[in-house]
C-alpha positions as CSV (number, residue, x, y, z in Angstrom):
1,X,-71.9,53.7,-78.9
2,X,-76.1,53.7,-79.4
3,X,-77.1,55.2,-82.1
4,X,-79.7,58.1,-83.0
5,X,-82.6,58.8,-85.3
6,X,-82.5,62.6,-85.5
7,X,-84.7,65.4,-87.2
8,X,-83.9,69.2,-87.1
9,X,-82.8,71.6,-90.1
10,X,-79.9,72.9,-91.6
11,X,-78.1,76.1,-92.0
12,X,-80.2,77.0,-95.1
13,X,-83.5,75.9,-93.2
14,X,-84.2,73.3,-95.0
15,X,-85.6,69.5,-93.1
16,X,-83.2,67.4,-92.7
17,X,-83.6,63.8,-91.0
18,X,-81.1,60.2,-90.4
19,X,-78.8,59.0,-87.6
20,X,-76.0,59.1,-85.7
21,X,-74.1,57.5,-83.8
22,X,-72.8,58.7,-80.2
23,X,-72.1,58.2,-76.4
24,X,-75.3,60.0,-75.4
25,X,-78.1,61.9,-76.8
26,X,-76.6,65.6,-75.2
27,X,-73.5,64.4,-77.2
28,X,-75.6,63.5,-80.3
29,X,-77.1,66.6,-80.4
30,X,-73.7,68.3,-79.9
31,X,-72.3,66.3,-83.1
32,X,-74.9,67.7,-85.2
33,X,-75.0,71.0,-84.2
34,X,-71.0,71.1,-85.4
35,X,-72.4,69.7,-88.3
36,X,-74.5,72.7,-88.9
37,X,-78.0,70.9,-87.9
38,X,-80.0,71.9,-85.8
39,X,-81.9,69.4,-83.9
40,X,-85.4,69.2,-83.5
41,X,-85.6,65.8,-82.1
42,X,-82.9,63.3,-81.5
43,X,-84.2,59.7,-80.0
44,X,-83.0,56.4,-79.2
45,X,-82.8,53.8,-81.5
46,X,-83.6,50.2,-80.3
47,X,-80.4,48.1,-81.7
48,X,-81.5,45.4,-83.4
49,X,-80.4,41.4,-82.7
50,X,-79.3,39.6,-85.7
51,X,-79.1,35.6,-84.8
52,X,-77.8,34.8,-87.8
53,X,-75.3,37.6,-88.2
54,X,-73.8,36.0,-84.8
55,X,-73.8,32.4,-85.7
56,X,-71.3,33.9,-88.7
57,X,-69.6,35.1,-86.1
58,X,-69.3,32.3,-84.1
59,X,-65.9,29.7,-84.2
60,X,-68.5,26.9,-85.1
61,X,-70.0,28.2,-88.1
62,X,-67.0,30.9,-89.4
63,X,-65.4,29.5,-92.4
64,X,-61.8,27.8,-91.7
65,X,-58.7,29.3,-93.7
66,X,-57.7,26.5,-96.1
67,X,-54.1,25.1,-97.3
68,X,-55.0,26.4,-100.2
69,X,-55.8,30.2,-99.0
70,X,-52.5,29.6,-97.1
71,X,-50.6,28.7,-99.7
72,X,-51.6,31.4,-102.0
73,X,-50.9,33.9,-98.6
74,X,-47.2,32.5,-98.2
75,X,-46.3,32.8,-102.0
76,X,-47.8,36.2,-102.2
77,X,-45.8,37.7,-98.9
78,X,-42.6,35.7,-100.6
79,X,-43.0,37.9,-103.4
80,X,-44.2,41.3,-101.9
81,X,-41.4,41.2,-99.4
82,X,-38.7,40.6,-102.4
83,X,-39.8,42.9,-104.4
84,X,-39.2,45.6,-100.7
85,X,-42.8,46.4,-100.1
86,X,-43.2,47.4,-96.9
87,X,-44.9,44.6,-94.7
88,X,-48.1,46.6,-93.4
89,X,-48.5,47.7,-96.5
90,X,-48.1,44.0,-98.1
91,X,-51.2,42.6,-95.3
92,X,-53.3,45.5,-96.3
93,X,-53.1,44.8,-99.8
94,X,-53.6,41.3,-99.6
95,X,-56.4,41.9,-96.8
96,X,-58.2,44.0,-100.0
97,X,-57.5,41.5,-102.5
98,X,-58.7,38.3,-100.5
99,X,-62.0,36.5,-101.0
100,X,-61.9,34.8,-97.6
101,X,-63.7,36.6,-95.3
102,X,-61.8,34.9,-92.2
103,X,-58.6,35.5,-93.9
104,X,-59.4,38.9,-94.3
105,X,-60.3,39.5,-90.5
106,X,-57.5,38.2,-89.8
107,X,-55.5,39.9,-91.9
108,X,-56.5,43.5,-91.1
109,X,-56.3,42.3,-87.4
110,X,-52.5,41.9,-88.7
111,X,-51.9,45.0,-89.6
112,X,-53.4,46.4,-86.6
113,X,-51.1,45.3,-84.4
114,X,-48.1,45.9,-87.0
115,X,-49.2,49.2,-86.5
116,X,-49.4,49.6,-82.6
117,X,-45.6,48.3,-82.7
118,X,-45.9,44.3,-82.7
119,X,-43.5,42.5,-84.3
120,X,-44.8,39.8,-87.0
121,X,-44.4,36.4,-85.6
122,X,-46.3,37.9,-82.3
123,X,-48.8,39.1,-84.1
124,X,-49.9,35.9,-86.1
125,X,-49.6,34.0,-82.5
126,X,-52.8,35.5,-81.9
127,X,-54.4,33.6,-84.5
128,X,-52.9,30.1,-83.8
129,X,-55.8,28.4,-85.8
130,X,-54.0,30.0,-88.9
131,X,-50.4,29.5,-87.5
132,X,-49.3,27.5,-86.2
133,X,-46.0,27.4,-84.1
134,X,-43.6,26.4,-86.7
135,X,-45.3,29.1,-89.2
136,X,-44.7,31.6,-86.5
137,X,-41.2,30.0,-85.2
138,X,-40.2,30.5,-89.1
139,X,-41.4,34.1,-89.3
140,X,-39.6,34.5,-86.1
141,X,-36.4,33.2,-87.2
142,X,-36.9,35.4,-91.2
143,X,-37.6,38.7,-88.7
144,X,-34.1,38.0,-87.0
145,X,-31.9,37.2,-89.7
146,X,-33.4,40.0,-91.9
147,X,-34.6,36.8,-94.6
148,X,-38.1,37.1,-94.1
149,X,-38.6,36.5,-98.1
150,X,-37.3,33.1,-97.2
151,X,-39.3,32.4,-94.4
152,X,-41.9,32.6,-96.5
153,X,-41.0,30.6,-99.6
154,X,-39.9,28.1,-97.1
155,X,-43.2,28.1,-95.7
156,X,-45.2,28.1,-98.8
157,X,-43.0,24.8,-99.7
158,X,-44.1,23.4,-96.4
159,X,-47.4,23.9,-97.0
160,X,-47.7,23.0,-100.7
161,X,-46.1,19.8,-99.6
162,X,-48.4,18.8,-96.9
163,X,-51.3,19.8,-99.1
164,X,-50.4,17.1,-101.5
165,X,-49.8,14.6,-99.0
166,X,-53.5,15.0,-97.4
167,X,-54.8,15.2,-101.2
168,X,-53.1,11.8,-101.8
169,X,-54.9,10.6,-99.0
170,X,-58.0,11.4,-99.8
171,X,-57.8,10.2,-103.2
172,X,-56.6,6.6,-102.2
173,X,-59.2,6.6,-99.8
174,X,-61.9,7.7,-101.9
175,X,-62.8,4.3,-103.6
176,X,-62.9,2.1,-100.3
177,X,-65.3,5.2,-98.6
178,X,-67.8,5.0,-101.7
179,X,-67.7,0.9,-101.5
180,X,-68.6,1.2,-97.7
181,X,-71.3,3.8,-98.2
182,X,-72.5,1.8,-100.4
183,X,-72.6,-1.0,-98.7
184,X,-74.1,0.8,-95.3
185,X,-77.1,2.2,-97.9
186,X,-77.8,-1.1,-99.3
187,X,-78.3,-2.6,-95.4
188,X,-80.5,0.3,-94.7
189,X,-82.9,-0.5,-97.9
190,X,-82.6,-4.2,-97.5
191,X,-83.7,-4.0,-93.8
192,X,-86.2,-1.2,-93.8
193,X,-88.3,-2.1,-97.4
194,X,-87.2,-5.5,-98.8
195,X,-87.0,-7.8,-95.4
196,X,-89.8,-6.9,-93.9
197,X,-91.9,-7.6,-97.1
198,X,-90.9,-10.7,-98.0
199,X,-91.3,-11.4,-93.4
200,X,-95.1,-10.7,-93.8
201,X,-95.4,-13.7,-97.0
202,X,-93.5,-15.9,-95.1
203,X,-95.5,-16.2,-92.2
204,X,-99.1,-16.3,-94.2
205,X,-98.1,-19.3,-95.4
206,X,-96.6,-20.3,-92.1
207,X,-93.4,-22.4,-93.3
208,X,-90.6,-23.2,-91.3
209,X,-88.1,-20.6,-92.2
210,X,-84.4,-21.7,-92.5
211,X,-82.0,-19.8,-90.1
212,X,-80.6,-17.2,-92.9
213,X,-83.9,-16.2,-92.9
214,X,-84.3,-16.1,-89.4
215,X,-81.3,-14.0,-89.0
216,X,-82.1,-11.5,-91.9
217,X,-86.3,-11.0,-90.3
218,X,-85.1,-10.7,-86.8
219,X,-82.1,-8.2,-87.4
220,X,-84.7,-6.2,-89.8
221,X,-87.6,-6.2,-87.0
222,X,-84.4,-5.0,-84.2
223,X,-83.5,-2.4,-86.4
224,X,-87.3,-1.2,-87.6
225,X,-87.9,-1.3,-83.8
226,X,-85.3,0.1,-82.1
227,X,-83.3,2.1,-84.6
228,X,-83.5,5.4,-82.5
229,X,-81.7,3.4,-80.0
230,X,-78.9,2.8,-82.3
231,X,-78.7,6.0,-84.3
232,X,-78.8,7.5,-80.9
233,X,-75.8,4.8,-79.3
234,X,-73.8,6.3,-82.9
235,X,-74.1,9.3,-82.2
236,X,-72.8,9.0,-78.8
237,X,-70.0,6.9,-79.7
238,X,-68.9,9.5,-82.0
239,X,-69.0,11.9,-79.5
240,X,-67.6,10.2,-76.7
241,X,-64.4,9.3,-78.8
242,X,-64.2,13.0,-80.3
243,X,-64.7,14.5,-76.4
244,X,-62.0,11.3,-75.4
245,X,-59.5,12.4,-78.0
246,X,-59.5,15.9,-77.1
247,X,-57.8,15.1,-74.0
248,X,-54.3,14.8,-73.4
249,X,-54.0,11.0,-72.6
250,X,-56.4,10.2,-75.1
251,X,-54.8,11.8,-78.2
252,X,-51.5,10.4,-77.0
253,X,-53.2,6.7,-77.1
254,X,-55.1,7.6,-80.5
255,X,-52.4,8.4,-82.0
256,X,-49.8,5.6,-80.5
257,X,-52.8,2.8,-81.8
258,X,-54.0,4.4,-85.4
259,X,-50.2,3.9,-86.4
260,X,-50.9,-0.2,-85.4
261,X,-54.1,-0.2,-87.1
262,X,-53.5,-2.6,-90.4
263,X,-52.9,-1.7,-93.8
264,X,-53.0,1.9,-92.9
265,X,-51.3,2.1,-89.4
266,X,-48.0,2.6,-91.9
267,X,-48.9,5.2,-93.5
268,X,-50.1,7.2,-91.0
269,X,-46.6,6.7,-89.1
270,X,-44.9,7.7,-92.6
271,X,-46.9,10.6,-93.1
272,X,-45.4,11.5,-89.6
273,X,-41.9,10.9,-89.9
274,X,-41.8,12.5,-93.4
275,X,-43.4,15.6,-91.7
276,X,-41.1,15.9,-88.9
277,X,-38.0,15.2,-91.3
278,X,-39.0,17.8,-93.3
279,X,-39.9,20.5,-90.4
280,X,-36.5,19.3,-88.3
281,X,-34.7,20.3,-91.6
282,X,-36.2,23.3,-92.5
283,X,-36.0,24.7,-89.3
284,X,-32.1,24.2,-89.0
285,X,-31.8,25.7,-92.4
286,X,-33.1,29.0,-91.2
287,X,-30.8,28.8,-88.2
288,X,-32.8,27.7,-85.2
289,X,-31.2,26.1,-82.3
290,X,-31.3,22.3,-82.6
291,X,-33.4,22.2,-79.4
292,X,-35.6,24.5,-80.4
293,X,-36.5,22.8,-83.8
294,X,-37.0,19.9,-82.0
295,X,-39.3,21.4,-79.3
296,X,-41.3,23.2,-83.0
297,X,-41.4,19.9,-84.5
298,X,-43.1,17.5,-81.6
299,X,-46.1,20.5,-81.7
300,X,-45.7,20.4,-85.8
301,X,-46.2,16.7,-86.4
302,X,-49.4,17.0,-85.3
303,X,-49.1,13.3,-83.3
304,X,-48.3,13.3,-79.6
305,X,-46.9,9.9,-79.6
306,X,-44.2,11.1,-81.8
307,X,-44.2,14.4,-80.4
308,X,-43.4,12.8,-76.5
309,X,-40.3,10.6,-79.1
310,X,-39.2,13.9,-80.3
311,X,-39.5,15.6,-77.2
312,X,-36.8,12.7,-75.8
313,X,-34.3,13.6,-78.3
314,X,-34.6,17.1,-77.2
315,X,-34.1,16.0,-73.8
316,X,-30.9,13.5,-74.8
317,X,-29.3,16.2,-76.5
318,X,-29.5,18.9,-73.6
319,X,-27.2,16.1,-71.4
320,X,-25.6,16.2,-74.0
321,X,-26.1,13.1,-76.1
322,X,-25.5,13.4,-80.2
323,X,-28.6,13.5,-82.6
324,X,-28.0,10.0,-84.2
325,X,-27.8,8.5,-80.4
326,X,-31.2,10.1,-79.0
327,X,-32.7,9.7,-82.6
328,X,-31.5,5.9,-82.2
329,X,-32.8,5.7,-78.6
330,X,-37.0,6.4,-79.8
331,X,-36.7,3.7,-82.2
332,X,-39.0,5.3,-84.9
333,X,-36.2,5.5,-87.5
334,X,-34.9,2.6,-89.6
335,X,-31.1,2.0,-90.0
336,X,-31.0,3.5,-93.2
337,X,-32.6,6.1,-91.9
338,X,-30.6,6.3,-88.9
339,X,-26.9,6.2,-91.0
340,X,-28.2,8.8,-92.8
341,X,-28.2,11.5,-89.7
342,X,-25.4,9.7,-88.4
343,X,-23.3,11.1,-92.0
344,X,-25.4,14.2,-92.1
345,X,-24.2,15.2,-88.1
346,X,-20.4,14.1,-89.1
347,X,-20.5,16.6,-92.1
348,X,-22.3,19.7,-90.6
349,X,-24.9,19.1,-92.8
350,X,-27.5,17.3,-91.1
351,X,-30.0,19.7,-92.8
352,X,-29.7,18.4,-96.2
353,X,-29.8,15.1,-95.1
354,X,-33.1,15.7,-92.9
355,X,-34.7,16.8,-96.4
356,X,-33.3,13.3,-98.1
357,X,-34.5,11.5,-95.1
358,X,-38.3,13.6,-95.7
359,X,-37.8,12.8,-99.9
360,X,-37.7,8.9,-98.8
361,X,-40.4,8.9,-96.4
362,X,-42.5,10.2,-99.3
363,X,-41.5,7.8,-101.9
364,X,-42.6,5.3,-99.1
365,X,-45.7,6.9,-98.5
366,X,-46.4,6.9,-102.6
367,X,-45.8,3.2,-102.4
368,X,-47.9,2.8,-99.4
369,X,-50.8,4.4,-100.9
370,X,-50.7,3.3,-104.4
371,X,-50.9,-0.5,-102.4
372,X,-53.9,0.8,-100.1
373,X,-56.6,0.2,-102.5
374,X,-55.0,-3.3,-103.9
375,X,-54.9,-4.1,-100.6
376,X,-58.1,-3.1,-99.5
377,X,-59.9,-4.3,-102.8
378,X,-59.9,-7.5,-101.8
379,X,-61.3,-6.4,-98.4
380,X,-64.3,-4.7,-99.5
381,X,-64.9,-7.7,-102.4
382,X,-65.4,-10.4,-99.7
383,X,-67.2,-8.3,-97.5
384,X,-70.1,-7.5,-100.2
385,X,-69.5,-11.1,-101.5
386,X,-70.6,-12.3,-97.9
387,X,-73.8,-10.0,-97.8
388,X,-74.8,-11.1,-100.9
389,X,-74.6,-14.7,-100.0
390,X,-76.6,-14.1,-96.8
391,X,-79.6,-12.2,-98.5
392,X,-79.3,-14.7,-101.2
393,X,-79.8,-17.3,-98.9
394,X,-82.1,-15.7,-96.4
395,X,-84.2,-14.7,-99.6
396,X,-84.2,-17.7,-102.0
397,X,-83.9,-21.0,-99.3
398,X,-87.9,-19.6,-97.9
399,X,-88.9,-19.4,-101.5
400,X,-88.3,-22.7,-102.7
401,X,-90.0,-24.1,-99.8
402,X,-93.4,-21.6,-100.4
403,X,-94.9,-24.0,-103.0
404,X,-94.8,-26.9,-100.9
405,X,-96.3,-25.0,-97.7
406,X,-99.2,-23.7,-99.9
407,X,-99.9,-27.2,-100.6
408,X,-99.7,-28.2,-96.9
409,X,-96.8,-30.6,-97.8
């Protein structure tokens, strides 16, 4: 629809003048004169192109929905839907009461297609970088058995959980990160103002440099020389191995090496295994076919090497294998872990013991990351220990020698 700047009076004769917005400008005239305006003049108005308004629009500069926004989302529709508000009610009220702008979009987008007849879980598939398929498979599975209030608490749990588990991360990794910024800025300022000084009063005097010093002046003049060069190989290496890991073969190897990578590798492949536990479980709680939480869970781990494992299980148990012998044929679970299932599958109860099987792969990931920054302590100690010693010697050795060249000795 354009829109139209329009002057003409009303029934009383008085001058009346704005816009409005129509097919045509016979059919903007026709709207006003059902208005009781009479139009004088009724013309065109150029629309006007906002960049900026359509960068906000765009996927690469629109705000991503948080765990946290998601969390608050799950535990409000856990408590609207107890209480027996009606769910399109529920999505408008919290569309209204949101501060996130995404959220709300795709919230009222929600209730748009509640409204034309779509069930729930098909309408949050259409916004898949919100939900994912075991948020949806669980709101599928709540809509069916008529528990949707425990879909939800389930899902707020699920969330909450692997919010803490990336905040652990980050705070075990936020000493070593500092260290080696650190460490990169110092480089930088060493390389760029301090080298280069100390380069030009070496060679005035013209003594024989020893070969710390050597080092130290020609990596300074590489870098002062070609540093576009290498700022510009960075940047490609980061964006070759972002474009790599986008594909299928590369995320599958990404993820099968960054579990082998040291000190972390492990918690990376506990992080995994507690996530599937805990998925595989809740998922069979709610009643889901056993193949189809296993099929939810290798997209839900969120690692395609243990996705392909999980996958194999579902496979084993469609020719009918048992869950502890598939689960024993991947060999990603320990034999603790493993007897576990094996008592859980005997009892009918292979649900509860999935969520003791998560509970210890957390205590091991706790363990794991309170020994992360002991272990990388040392690491980072001997690394800034070894820089030290170079500039020390690249700096000082020269020095000592500068009296005796300014002699001629």
């Amino acid at each position: 629809m354009a829109t139209f700047a329009y002057k003409g009076r009303n029934t009383k004769g008085v001058s009346v003048s704005g816009q409005v917005q129509a097919v045509s400008r016979d059919a903007a005239a026709s709207d006003l004169l059902k208005q009781g305006v009479t139009p004088l003049s009724v013309v065109e108005q150029a629309e006007s192109y906002d960049i900026f308004a359509e960068l906000k629009k765009s996927k690469y500069f629109k705000k991503k929905i948080t765990l946290d926004e998601l969390l608050i989302f799950s535990r409000q529709m856990n408590a609207l839907t107890r209480s027996g508000i009606p769910i399109i009610r529920a999505m408008k009220g919290l569309s209204d009461s949101t501060r996130s702008e995404t959220l709300k979009e795709v919230l009222n987008d929600v209730s748009h297609r509640l409204e034309s007849g779509v069930n729930l879980a098909t309408s949050m598939q259409s916004h898949p970088e919100v939900f994912n398929d075991l948020y949806v498979s669980m709101i599928h599975v709540g809509e069916n058995t008529g528990q949707l209030e425990d879909a939800f608490a389930q899902l707020a749990i699920a969330v909450e959980l692997e919010r803490e588990t990336r905040k652990r991360i980050k705070q075990a990794t936020r000493y070593p990160t500092i260290v080696i910024c650190a460490l990169i800025a110092a480089l930088l300022v060493v390389n760029i103002f301090v080298i280069p000084k100390f380069a030009s009063v070496f060679a005035k005097f013209g003594a024989d440099l020893p070969i710390f010093t050597k080092i130290l002046v020609a990596t300074s003049n590489f870098f002062l020389d070609y540093w576009w060069v290498m700022l510009a190989g960075v940047i490609g290496a980061i964006y070759g191995f972002i474009a790599w890991k986008k594909t299928d073969r590369g995320r599958y190897i990404w993820d099968q090496k960054k579990m082998k990578i040291p000190i972390i590798g492990i918690v990376f492949e506990l992080i995994t295994l507690s996530r599937f536990s805990r998925n595989f479980s809740m998922m069979l709680a709610a009643g889901m076919p056993i193949t189809h939480a296993l099929a939810i869970s290798a997209e839900a781990v969120n690692n395609r090497y243990i996705g392909r494992h999980v996958l194999d299980m579902k496979v084993g148990i469609e020719r009918g294998d048992s869950l502890i012998r598939t689960a024993n044929a991947t060999g990603m679970f320990t034999p603790l872990v493993l007897q576990m299932m094996a008592v859980g599958e005997e009892t009918g109860q292979i649900d509860k013991l999935l969520l003791d099987v998560a509970n210890f792969y957390d205590e091991e990931v706790d363990y794991n990351l309170k020994r992360l920054a002991e272990s990388i302590e040392p690491i980072l100690i001997a690394a800034m220990g070894g820089m030290v010693l170079i500039l020390a010697l690249g700096v000082f050795l020269p020095i000592w020698d500068l009296g005796r060249a300014a002699l001629g000795k």
